[in-house]
C-alpha positions as a printed NumPy array, in Angstrom:
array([[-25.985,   9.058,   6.495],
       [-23.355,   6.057,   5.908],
       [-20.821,   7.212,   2.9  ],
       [-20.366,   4.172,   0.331],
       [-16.593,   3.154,   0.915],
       [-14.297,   3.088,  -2.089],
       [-12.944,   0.196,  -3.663],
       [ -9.5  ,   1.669,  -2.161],
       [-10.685,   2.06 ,   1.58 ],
       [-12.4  ,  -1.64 ,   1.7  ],
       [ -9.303,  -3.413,  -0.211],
       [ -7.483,  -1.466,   1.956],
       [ -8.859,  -2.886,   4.845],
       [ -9.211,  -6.677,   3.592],
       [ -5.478,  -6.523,   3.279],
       [ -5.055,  -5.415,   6.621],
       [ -7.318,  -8.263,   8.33 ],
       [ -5.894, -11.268,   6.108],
       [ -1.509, -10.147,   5.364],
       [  0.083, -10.36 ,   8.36 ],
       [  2.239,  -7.296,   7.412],
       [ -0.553,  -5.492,   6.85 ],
       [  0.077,  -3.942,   3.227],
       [  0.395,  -5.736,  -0.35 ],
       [  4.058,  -5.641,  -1.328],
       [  5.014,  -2.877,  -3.502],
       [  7.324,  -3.019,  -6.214],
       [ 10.078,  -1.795,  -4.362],
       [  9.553,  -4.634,  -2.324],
       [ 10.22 ,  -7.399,  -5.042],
       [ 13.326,  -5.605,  -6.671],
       [ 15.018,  -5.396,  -3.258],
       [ 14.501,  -9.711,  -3.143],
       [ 15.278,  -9.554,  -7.102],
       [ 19.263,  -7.866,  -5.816],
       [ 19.682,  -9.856,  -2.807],
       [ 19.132, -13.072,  -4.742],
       [ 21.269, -11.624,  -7.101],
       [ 24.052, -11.18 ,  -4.633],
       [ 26.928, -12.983,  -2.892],
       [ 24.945, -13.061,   0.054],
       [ 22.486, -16.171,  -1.589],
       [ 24.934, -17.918,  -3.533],
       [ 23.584, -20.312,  -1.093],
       [ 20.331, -20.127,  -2.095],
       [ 18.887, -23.019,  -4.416],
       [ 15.575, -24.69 ,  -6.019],
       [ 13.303, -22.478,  -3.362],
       [ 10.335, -20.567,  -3.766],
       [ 10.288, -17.266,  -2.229],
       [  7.327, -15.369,  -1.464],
       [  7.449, -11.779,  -1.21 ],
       [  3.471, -11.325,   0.215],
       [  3.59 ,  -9.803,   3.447],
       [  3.774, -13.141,   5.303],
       [ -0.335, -13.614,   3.055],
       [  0.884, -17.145,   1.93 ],
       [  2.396, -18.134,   5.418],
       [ -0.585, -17.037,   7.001],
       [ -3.019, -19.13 ,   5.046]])
């Protein structure tokens, strides 16, 4: 008999056929962009919007 998938297992696998990365970003994810743009190292960094998806946007 087929077992009904979970919500989990089928989102689970939708996010691995359509984000190039192959996950969702996690929250970790966005604070480590939150420090670096808070850093010396993008005091270059102006007017840009920065997507922290797993390359979904890109991809699209």
């Amino acid at each position: 008999a087929d077992k009904k998938r979970s919500y989990e297992e089928w989102a689970g696998d939708k996010v691995k056929a359509v984000v190039p990365l192959g996950r969702w970003q996690t929250p970790d994810d966005i604070a480590d962009m939150v420090v670096f743009l808070s850093s010396d190292r993008a005091r270059q960094v102006t007017g840009q919007t920065i997507n922290v998806d797993g390359g979904f946007v890109m991809h699209w």
